[in-house]
Structures are given as structure tokens and as C-alpha cells.
C-alpha positions in Angstrom: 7.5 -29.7 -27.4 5.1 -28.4 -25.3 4.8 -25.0 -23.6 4.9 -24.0 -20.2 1.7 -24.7 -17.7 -0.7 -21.7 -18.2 -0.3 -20.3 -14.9 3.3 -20.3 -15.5 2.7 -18.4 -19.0 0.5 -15.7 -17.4 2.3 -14.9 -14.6 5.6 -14.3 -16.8 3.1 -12.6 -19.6 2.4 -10.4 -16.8 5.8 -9.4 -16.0 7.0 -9.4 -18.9 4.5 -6.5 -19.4 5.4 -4.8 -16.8 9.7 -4.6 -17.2 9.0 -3.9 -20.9 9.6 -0.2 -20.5 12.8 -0.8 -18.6 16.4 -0.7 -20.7 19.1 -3.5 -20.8 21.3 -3.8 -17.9 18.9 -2.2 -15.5 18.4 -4.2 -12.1 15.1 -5.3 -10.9 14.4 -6.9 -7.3 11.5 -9.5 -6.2 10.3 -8.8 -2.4 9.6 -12.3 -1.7 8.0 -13.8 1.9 8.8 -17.2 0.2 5.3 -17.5 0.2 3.6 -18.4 -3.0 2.7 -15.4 -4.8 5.8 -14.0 -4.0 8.0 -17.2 -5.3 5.5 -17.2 -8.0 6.8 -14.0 -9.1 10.4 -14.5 -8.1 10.3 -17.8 -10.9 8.9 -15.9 -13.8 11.0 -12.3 -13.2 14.3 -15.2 -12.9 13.3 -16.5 -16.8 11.9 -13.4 -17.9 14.3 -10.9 -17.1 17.8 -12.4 -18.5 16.0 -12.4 -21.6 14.6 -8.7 -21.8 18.4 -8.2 -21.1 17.9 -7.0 -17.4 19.1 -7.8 -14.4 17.4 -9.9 -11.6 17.7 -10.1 -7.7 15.5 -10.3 -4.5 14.8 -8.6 -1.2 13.8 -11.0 1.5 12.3 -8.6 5.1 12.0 -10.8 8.0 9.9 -9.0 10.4 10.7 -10.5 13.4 7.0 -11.0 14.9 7.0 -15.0 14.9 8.7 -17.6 15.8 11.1 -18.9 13.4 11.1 -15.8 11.1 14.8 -15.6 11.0 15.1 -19.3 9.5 11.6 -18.9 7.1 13.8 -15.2 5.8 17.2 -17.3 5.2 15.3 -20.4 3.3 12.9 -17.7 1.1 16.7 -16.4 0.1 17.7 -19.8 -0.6 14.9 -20.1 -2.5 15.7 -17.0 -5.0 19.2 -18.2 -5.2 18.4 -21.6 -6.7 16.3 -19.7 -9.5 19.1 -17.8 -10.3 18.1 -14.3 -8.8 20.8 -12.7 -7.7 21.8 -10.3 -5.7 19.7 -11.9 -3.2 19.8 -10.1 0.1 18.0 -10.7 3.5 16.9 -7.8 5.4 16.1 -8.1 9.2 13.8 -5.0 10.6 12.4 -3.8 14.1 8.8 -3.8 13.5 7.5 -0.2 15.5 4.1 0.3 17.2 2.8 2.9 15.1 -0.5 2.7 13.0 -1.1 -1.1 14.5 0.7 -4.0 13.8 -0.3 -4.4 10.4 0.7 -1.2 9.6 3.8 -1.1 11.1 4.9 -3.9 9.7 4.1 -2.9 6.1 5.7 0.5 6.7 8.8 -1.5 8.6 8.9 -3.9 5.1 8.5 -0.9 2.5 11.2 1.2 4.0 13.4 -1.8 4.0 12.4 -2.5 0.0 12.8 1.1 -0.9 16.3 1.4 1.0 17.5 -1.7 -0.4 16.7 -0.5 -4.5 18.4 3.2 -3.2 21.4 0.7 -2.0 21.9 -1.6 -4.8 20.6 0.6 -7.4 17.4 -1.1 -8.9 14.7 0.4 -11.2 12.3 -1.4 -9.6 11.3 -3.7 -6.9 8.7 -6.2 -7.9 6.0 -7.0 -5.3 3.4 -10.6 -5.3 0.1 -8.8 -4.7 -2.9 -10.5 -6.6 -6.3 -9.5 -7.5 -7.9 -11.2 -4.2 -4.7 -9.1 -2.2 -6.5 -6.3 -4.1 -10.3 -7.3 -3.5 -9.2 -7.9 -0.1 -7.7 -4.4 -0.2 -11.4 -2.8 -1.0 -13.0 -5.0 1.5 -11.2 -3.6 4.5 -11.5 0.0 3.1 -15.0 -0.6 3.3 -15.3 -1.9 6.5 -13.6 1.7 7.9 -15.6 3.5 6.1 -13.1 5.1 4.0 -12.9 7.7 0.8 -12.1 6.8 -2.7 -8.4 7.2 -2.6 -8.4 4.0 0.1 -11.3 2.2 -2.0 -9.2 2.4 -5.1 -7.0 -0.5 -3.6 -2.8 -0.8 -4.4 -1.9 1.1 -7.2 0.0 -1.4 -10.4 2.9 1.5 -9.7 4.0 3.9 -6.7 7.4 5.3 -7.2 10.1 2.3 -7.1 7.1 -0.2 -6.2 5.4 -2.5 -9.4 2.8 -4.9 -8.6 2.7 -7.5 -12.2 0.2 -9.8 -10.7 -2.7 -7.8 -9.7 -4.9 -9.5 -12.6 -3.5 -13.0 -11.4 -5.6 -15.0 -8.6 -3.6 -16.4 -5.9 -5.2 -20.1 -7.6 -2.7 -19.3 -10.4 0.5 -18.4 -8.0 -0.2 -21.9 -6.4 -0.3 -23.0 -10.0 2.9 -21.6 -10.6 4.6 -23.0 -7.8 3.3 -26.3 -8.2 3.8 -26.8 -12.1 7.7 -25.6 -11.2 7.7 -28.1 -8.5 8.9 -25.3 -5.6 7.9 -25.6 -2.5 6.4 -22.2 -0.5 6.3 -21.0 3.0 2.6 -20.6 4.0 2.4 -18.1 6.6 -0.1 -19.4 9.6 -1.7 -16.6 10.1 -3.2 -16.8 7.0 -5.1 -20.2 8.4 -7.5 -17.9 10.7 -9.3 -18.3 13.6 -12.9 -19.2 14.1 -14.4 -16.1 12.8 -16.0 -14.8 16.6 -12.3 -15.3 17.9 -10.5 -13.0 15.0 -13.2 -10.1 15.5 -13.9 -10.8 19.3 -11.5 -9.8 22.2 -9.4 -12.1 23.4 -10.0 -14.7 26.4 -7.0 -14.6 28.8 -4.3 -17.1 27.6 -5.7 -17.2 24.0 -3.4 -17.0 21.1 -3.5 -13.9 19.5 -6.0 -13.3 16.3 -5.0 -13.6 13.1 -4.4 -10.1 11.4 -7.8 -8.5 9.8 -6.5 -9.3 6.0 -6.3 -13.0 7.2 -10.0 -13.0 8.7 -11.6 -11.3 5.2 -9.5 -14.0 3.3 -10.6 -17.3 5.0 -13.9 -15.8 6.4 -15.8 -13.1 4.4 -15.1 -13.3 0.5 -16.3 -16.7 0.7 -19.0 -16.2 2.4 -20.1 -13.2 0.1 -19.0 -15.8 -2.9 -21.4 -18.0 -1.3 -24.1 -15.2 -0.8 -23.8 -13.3 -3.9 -22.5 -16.1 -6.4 -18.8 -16.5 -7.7 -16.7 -13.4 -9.6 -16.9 -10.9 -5.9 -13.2 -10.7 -5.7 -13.4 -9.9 -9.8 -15.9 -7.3 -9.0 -14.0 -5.2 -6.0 -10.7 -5.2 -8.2 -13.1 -3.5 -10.8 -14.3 -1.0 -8.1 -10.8 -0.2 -7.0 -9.4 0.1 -11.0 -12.7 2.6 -11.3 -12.2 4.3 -7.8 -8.2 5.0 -8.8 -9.1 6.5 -12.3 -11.5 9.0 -10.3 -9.8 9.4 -7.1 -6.4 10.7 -9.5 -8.6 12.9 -11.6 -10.1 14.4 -8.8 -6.7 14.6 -7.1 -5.2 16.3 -9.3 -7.8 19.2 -9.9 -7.4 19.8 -6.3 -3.9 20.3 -6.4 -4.8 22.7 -9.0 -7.2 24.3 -6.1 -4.7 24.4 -3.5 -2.1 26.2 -6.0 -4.6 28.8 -6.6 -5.6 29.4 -2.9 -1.8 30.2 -1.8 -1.4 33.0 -0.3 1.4 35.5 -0.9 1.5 35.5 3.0 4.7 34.1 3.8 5.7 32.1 6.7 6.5 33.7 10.0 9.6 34.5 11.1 9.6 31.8 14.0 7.8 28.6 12.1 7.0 27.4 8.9 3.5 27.5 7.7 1.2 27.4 4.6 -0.7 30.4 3.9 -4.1 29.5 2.5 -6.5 32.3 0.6 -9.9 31.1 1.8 -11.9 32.6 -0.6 -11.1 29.8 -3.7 -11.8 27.2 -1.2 -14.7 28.7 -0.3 -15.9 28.7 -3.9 -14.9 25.1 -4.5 -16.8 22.1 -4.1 -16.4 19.9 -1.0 -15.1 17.2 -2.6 -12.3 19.1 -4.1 -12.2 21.9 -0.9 -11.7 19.0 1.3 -8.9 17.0 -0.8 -7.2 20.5 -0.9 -7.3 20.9 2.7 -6.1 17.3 3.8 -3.0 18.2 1.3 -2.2 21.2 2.8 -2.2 19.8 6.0 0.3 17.0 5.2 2.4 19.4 3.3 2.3 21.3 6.5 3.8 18.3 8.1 0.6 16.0 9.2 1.5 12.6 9.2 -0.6 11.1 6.9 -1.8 7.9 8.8 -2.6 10.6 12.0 -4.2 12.6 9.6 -8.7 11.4 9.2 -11.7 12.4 7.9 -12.5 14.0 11.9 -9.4 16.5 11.2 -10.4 17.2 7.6 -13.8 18.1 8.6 -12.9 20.4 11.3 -10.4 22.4 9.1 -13.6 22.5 6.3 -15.9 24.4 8.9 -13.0 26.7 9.1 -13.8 27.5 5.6 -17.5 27.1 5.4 -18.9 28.0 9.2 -16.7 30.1 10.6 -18.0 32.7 13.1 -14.7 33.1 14.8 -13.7 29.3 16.4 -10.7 28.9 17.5 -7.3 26.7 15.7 -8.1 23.3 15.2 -5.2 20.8 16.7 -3.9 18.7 13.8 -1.7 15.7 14.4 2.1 16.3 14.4 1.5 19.3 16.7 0.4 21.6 13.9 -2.3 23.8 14.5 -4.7 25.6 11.6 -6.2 28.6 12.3 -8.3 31.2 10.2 -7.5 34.9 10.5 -8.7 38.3 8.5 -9.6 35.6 5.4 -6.6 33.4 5.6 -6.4 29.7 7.1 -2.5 29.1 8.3 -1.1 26.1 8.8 1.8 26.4 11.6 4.2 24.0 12.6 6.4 25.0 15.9 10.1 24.7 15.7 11.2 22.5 18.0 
């Protein structure tokens, strides 16, 4: 008798792998789109995890942004039913405004994953990235010009959050799909634009552009595949799995920084602040001075997709050039401001 298809045996190698420190009777939960990495993943966690002894379900977030997302949300639920997830549950969400629509949406979609493991009590929820999500993931880093911790791409793990198929190429969730005869959503947007329309501004009347992710995927790995030769996508998932290992080292010893730079300042009497020595961050090097200071300033209360390099900079040259400038204006409303060799984060009561 003959085994399963091989796409079909590496996707449920790969999660299989990655429940295999989890304990019998614990629940896991596939966010699936219905699209096909995502059913992909919801067939091999439904045979894989009755026999590891665990426990199987599915969270289904219709955004709400297109037409028809309410019946594309019901019929991806459908879908996890009929492979024997279950509890299968179908979460509608208000989509905000904040950090652009891309962003909001995945902030609108992980709060909604994250509320619904804390509800239903799951270990984990499962998620369908694949390597090209992840060489994808570099690519736009890039394009904004951003720091290690962005270049190292989606993590395999972040808190309740497990991504099995980031060595998988969305060739082999199509594989999947197909060898188990299921049938996925594919989400238009992912079909593009011409490529001057998705980065140009809009003509009046025009449909709106496809979302950035979608342009890079139809319009700029192949054409660096077609520059540069096959294996790009392979390469940028290597950059990010390099970037992470440095990025958390180098994390880490500046949490060590910022521990030794607290002050025994406390906060005043009418805010809450964090009281920073600047002589160790003084002594430090920028790399680490600068990841020291950005943590601060969230831990202050900065929120973190407010916070750029702009605001880290200008709290550095409190540190390193200061002949007596004034606070710098932080987003969240918190001002830092250096005084008799302290740098003092201050957030106003309301």
C-alpha cells in the first residue's frame, strides 16, 4: 500500500515536529483563511493530532474588507469541520485604521487568534506561513529600510503563535490540497495589478491596489528569480533565520544594558517614568545603546508601531551630544528628557 503524496508527508512531518513537545489532551487551533496553506495545515494538524493524543480545532477571522467575506469565513469553517477539526469557530472583527490596512488587519486577526486560544483554552494556535510568506517577509523589510529585528522575518514561535510550515513552499501547500482533493479559497488580491498600478497612485475610479505582500509575490521575487537565477526565496529565509539568531543575541545583552542603567531615581509623585543612568549607555556601543533606548521607551508606554528609527535617534543624541537640548516628543505622549546625568522617560496621567 502506498504512502501519502510527499507534500502531504512533509507538511504533517512538519507539524508533527512542531506539537511534539505538547502533552495528551492539550488543544491546538488552525487559523485558517480557507486559503491553501492554511487548509494545507488544517488537513495534516486533523490526522496528525488525534494520533499524538491531542486535541484539534480551528479559528476562522473574517475581516470584513471585501465583498463576500462573511460567506468565504462560514465555507473555510465548513471546510475544518469536514476534516474533523473541531471546535471550529468563526470570528468576525472590525478592522481599525491604525498602522495601515495591512496592519490593521493583522493586528485585528491576531488579537482575535490570541483571544480565542485564552477562551477555549488552547496551547497553541497553528498559523499557514511558508518560506516564500517569509522571503516575502525580508523583501518588504528591505524595501523600508529596516533593522535586523524586522529582517529576521516571522519567528517559528511567539507566545501562543507556531508557524510548522515555514520550511514548506506554498508549491507544496497546493500539493497538499490537491493530492487530498480539497478545494481552497484564493484570495484576489493575491492576483495583482499591473505592477505601475500596485506602486503608482490611483487614477480616479480605479480599483484599489493590491496590498504590497501581493505586489512582491506576483511581481518582484520572480523577477529577481528571473535576474539572479532560481533558490532567492531559499536565500532571504536563510537571511531572516541568520538575522533572528543575531538580532536575539544582541537583544538580550541590551536588556542586560538597560538593567544596569536603571536608576534608583524613582518615579515622580504625579506620573510614571523610567529613570535611566546615562553613564552605562554612554559607554555602550550604539548598536546595543540604541536597542536599550527603544526598550525603554516602549516600556515607558511607546507604542511600538509609533515608535522609528527618527525617535530612537533623537533619544541617542540625548546620550551622546547633549549640550543641554530640550525633551524629545515620543509617540503616546511621552516625553524623554536628560537632566543632572539622568534621561527620564515620563508618561502624563491622564
Amino acid at each position: 500500500m502506498s504512502g501519502p503524496a510527499p507534500a502531504v508527508a512533509a507538511a504533517r512531518r512538519a507539524v508533527r515536529a512542531d506539537l511534539a513537545d505538547l502533552v495528551a489532551g492539550d488543544l491546538v487551533l488552525v487559523a485558517c483563511s480557507g486559503g491553501p496553506d492554511s487548509l494545507a495545515l488544517a488537513a495534516a494538524t486533523a490526522f496528525v493530532a488525534p494520533r499524538a493524543g491531542l486535541r484539534a480545532g480551528a479559528v476562522v477571522v473574517d475581516h470584513g474588507l471585501q465583498a463576500g467575506s462573511a460567506a468565504v469565513a462560514d465555507d473555510a469553517g465548513a471546510a475544518c469541520r469536514r476534516l474533523g477539526l473541531d471546535p471550529v469557530r468563526v470570528v468576525r472583527v472590525t478592522v481599525g485604521a491604525a498602522g495601515g490596512p495591512e496592519g490593521a488587519a493583522r493586528h485585528a486577526r491576531y488579537a482575535a487568534l490570541e483571544d480565542a486560544a485564552a477562551d477555549l483554552g488552547a496551547v497553541a494556535v497553528l498559523l499557514g506561513h511558508t518560506l516564500d510568506d517569509q522571503a516575502e517577509t525580508v523583501l518588504l523589510g528591505l524595501a523600508r529600510g529596516s533593522g535586523a529585528r524586522s529582517l529576521a522575518g516571522m519567528p517559528a514561535r511567539r507566545g501562543v503563535l507556531r508557524r510548522p510550515l515555514l520550511a514548506l513552499r506554498r508549491t507544496d501547500t497546493l500539493a497538499v490540497c490537491a493530492a487530498l482533493a480539497l478545494e481552497p479559497w484564493h484570495d484576489p488580491t493575491n492576483a495583482g495589478r499591473d505592477l505601475i498600478a500596485v506602486v503608482g497612485p490611483d487614477e480616479p475610479g480605479e480599483p484599489a491596489p493590491a496590498p504590497r505582500r501581493s505586489a512582491v509575490r506576483r511581481h518582484v521575487l520572480p523577477m529577481l528569480e528571473g535576474v539572479l537565477g532560481p533558490g532567492v526565496a531559499v536565500a532571504l529565509a536563510r537571511t531572516a533565520d541568520q538575522l533572528r539568531e543575531d538580532a536575539d543575541a544582541l537583544d538580550a545583552l541590551a536588556a542586560d544594558l538597560l538593567d544596569q542603567a536603571r536608576s534608583v531615581t524613582g518615579p515622580t509623585p504625579t506620573s510614571r517614568a523610567v529613570v535611566l543612568d546615562v553613564g552605562p549607555l554612554a559607554a555602550a556601543p550604539a548598536a546595543l545603546r540604541r536597542r536599550a533606548l527603544r526598550a525603554a521607551a516602549l516600556e515607558a508606554g511607546c507604542p511600538a508601531g509609533a515608535l522609528h528609527r527618527a525617535h530612537v535617534v533623537a533619544l541617542d543624541a540625548l546620550v551622546t551630544s547633549w549640550h543641554g537640548q530640550g525633551p524629545v516628543a515620543l509617540p503616546g505622549r511621552i516625553e524623554a528628557a536628560r537632566a543632572c546625568g539622568s534621561l527620564t522617560f515620563i508618561t502624563p496621567h491622564d
